[in-house]
C-alpha positions in Angstrom: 3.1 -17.1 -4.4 2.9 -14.4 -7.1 6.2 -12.9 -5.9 7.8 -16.8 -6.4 6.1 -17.0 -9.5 7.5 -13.5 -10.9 11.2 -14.4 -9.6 11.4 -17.9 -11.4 9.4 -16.5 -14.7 12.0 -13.0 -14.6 14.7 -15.3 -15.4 13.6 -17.7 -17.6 12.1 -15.1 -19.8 15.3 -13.0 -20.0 17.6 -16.6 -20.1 15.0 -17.2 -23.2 16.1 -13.6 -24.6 19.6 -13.8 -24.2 19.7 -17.1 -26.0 17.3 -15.7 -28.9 20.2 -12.8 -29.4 23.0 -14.7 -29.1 22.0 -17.3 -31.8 21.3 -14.2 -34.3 24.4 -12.5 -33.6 27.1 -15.8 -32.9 25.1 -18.2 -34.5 24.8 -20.3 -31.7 23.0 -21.9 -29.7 21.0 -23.1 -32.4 17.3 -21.4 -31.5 13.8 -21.4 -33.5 12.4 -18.5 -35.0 9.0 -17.6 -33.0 5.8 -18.2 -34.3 6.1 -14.2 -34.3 8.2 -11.5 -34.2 11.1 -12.6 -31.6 11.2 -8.9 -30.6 7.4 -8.7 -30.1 7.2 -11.6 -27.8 9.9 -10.5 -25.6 8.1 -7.4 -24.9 4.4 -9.1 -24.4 6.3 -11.4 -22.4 8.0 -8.6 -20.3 5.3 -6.9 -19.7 2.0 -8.9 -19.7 3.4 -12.0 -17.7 6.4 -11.1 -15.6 6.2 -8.3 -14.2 2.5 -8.8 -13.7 3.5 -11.6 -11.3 5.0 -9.5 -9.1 2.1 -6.3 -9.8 -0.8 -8.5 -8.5 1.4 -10.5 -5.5 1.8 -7.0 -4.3 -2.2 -5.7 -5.1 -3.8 -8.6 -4.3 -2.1 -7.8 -0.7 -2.2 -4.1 -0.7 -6.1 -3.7 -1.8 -7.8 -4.7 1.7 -4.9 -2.8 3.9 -5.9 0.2 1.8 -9.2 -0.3 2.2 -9.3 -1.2 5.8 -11.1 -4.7 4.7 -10.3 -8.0 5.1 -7.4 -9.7 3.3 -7.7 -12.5 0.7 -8.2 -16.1 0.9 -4.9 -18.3 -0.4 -7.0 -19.4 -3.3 -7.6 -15.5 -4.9 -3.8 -15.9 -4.8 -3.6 -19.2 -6.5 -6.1 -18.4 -9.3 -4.0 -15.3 -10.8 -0.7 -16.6 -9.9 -0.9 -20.1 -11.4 -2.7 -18.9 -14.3 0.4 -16.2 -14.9 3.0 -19.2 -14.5 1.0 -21.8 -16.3 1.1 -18.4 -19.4 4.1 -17.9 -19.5 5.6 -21.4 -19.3 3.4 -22.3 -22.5 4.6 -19.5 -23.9 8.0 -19.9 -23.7 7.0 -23.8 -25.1 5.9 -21.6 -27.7 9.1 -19.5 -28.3 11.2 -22.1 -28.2 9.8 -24.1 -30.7 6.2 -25.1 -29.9 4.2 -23.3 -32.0 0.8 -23.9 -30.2 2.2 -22.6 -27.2 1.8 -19.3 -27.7 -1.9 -18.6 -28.0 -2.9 -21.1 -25.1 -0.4 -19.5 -23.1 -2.2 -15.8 -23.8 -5.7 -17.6 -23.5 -4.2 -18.9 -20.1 -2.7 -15.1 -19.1 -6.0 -13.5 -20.1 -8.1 -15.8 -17.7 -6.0 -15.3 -14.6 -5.6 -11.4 -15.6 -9.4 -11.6 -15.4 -9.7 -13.1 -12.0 -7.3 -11.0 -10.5 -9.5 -8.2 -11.9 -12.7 -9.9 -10.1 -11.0 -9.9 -7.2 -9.6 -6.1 -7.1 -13.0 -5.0 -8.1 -15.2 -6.7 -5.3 -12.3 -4.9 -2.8 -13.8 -1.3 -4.9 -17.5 -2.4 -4.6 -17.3 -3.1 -1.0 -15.2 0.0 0.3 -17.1 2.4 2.3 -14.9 5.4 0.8 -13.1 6.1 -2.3 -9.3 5.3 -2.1 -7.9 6.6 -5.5 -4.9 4.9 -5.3 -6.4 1.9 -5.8 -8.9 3.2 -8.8 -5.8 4.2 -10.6 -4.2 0.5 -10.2 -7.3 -1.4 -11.0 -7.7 1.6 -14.4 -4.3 0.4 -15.3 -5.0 -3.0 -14.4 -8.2 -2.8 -17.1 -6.2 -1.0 -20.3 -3.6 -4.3 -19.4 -6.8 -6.8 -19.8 -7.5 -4.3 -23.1 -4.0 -5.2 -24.5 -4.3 -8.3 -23.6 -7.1 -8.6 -25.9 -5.2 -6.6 -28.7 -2.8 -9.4 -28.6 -5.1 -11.6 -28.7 -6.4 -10.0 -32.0 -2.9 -10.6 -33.3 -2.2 -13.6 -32.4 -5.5 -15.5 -33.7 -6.0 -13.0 -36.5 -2.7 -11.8 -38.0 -3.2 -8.2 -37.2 0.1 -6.3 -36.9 -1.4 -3.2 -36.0 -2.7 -4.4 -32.3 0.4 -6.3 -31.2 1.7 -2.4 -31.7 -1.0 -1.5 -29.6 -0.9 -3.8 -27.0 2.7 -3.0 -26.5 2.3 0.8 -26.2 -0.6 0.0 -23.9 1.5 -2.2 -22.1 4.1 0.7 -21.0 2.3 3.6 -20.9 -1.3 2.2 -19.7 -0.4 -0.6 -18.0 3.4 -0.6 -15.9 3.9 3.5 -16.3 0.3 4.6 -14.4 0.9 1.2 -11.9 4.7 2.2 -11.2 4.1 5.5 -10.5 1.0 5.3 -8.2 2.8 2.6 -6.0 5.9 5.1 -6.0 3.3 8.2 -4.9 1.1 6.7 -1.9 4.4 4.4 -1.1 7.8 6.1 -1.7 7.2 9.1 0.7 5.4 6.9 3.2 8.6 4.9 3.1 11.2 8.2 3.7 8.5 9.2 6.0 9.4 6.1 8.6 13.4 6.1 8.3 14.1 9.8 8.2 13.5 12.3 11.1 11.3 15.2 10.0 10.7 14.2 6.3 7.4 15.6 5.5 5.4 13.6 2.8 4.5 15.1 -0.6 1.8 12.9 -2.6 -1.0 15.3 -3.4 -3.1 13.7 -5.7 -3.4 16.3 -8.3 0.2 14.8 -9.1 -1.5 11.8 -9.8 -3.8 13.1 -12.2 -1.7 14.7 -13.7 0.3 12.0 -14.5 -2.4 10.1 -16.0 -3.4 12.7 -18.1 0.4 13.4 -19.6 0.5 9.5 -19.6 -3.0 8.9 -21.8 -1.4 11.9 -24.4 2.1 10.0 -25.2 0.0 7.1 -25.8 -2.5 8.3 -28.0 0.1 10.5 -29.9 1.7 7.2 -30.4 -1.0 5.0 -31.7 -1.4 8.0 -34.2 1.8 7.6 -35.2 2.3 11.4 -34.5 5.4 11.1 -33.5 6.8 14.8 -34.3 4.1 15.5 -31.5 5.2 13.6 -28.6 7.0 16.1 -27.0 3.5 17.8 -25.9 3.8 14.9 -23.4 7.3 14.3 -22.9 8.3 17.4 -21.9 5.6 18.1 -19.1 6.7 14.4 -17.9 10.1 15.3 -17.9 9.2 18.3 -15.8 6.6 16.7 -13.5 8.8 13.5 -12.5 11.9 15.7 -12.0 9.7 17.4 -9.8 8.9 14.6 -7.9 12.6 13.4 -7.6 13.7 16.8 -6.3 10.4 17.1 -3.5 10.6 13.4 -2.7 14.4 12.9 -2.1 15.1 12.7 1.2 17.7 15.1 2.6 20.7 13.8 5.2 21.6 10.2 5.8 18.9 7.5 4.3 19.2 3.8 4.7 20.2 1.7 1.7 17.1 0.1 1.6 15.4 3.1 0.8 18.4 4.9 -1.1 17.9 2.2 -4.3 14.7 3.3 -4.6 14.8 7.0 -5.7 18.0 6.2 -7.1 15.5 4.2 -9.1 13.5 6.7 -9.3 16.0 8.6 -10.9 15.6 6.8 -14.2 12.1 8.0 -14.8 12.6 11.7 -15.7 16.0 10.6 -17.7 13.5 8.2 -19.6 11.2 11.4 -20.4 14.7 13.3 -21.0 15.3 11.0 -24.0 12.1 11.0 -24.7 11.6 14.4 -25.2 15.0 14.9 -27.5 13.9 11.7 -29.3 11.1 13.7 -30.0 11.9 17.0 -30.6 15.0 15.7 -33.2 12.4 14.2 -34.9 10.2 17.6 -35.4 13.0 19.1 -36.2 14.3 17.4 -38.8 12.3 13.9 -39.7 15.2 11.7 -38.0 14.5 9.1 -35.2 17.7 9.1 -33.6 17.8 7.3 -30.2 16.2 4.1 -31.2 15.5 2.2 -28.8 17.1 3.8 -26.0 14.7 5.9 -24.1 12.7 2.8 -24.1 15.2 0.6 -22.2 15.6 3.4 -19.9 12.5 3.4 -18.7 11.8 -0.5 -19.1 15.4 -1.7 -17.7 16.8 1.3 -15.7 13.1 2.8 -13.9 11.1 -0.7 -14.1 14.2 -3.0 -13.1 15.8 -0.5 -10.3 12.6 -0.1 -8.7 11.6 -3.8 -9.4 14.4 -4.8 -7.2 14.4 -2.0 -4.6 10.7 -3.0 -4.1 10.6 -6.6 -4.0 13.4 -7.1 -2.0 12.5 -4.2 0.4 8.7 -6.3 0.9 10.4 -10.0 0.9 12.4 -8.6 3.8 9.4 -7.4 5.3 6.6 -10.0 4.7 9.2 -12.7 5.9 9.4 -11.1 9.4 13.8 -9.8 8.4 14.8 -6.6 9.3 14.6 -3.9 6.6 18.1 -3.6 5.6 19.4 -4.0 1.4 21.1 -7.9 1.9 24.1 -8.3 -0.2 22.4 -9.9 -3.3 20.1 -7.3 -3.6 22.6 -4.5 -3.5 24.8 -6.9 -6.3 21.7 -7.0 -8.6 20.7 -3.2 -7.6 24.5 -2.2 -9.0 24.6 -4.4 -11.7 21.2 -3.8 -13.6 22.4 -0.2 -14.0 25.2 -1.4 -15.8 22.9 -3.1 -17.5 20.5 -0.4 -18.7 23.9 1.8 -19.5 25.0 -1.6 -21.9 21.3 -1.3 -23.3 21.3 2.5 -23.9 25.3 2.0 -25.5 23.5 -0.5 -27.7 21.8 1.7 -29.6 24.7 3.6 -30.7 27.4 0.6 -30.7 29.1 -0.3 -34.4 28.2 -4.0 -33.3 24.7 -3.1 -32.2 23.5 -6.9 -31.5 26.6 -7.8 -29.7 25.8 -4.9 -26.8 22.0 -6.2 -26.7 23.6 -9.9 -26.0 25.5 -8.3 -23.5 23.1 -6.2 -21.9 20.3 -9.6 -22.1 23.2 -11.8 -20.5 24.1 -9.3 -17.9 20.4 -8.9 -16.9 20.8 -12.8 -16.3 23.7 -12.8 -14.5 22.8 -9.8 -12.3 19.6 -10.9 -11.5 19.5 -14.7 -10.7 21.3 -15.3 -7.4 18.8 -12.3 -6.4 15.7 -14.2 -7.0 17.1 -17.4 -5.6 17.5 -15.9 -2.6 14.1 -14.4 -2.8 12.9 -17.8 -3.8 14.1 -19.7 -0.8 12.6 -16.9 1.5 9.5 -17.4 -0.6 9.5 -21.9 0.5 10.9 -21.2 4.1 8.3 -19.9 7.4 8.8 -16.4 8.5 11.8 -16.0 10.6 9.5 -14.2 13.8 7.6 -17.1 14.1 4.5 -15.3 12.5 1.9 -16.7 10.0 3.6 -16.9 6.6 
């Protein structure tokens, strides 16, 4: 259910986007100025209600096999996902014209966020050991509620300052930490099972260590200290090209697991931009770069490995062989010509045209992906299993 519910919303929020640029840059369609910054919304949206969809389908199941309990009742399932969808579709009311939408679509995001939580955290209390993977999901999970609640602030009492934070909480407490402790118990289990003699690198100090470097750009950013970010940029450029180079998996690798570290990929080229972004900026007070380390990371790192993992457990949980099917290698290709467009953007003469590209392209690339996945999601397995 979440995974429907994150295919249908990843489309409509980006078809919503792409409409919003192309009626500031062409004029048309005609489309209503937000209750709040258009900008702003896009990115709560992005991060608090779609890609969450897909976070908890894939938590919600993962939580009891890590923990060797028992899985969850339908209804856990229904609680979080329905209350994402119901979110974001008020919020969208909201964006496209409805002005109360907004805030009872948060109110609505917040509630199902918090039974999700409730249900993570009895799968913590009732382990017998510790299983640290998990912590650091349901840690991320938590700072998400916590911008969640600094958007709240905004939205019902006009404070700037924490729809800033909630976004930088957002990406570097929230998706970053989630994203890569999903790639570090799961990544090398998956080269693990399709290539002979890999051996698996995931120690955990890795995963601290990330969390540490993580927590440092983000408070240097809600400083403001931006000369200073390279004190955490750098050491993530150096740790997660360290994990591409002992992770990647030497000799022949099947597609299906191939678009995943060439997802992968996209994280220490993030912290590459980053870091210069950074550095220029000590150097000589300019922010060059704009936006584009951001879209990296957000289009190139979260959308790569969005696709490479969703489609690699739809084939899975609907009893198909693990194979890349023809859509998902389309939308694999495509949405890296999309984060390239993105990047371009921010140093194209006509700026806004490249972002209605880049939005557009998304659209384009991604839909006939996530109908497939959608009518896997309404049809019974194909093995004749439960599901």
């Amino acid at each position: 259910m979440p995974f429907f519910i994150g295919a249908a919303n990843l489309i409509v929020a980006m078809l919503w986007w792409a409409l919003w640029l192309s009626s500031r840059r062409f004029g048309w369609p005609a489309m209503p100025e937000p209750s709040i910054f258009a900008g702003w919304l896009h990115a709560y949206v992005m991060q608090y209600q779609v890609l969450p969809s897909f976070i908890f389908g894939f938590l919600l199941t993962v939580f009891p096999r890590w923990t060797g309990l028992d899985p969850f009742p339908v209804w856990r399932y229904a609680v979080t996902g329905i209350g994402l969808v119901a979110g974001q579709a008020f919020t969208l009311a909201g964006a496209f014209g409805w002005t109360p939408g907004v805030a009872v679509g948060l109110l609505l995001t917040i509630v199902a966020w918090s039974a999700g939580l409730l249900s993570l955290g009895g799968i913590l209390r009732h382990e017998k050991g510790i299983t640290w993977h998990a912590r650091s999901c349901y840690a991320a999970l938590v700072l998400g509620l916590l911008g969640l609640l600094c958007q709240a602030a905004f939205v019902f009492q006009s404070m700037p300052l924490m729809a800033f934070i909630s976004i930088k909480l957002g990406t570097f407490g929230l998706l970053l930490p989630i994203y890569f402790t999903v790639a570090h118990r799961m990544f090398p289990f998956f080269a693990s099972g399709a290539v002979p003699d890999y051996v698996a690198w995931r120690p955990l100090w890795l995963l601290a260590s990330a969390w540490g470097l993580l927590l440092l750009h983000l408070g240097l950013e809600l400083a403001h200290a931006y000369p200073w970010l390279w004190l955490a940029d750098l050491p993530l450029l150096a740790l997660t090209g360290t994990v591409c180079w002992r992770w990647w998996p030497d000799g022949k690798q099947p597609p299906l697991l191939r678009v995943l570290f060439v997802g992968l990929l996209w994280l220490p080229l993030s912290f590459a931009l980053y870091s210069a972004q950074s550095l220029t900026f000590l150097a000589s007070g300019v922010y060059l770069l704009g936006r584009a380390p951001a879209h990296a990371l957000f289009i190139g790192f979260f959308g790569s490995v969005l696709i490479a993992m969703v489609t690699r457990v739809t084939q899975g949980h609907s009893g198909r062989p693990l194979v890349l099917p023809r859509f998902a290698l389309i939308a694999f290709v495509a949405i890296q010509l999309v984060a390239l467009a993105r990047i371009g953007a921010e140093f194209a003469r006509d700026a806004m045209l490249w972002q209605v590209v880049s939005a557009a392209g998304w659209v384009l690339a991604l839909t006939p992906w996530a109908i497939r996945a959608v009518r896997i999601y309404l049809s019974p397995r194909v093995d004749g299993k439960a599901g």
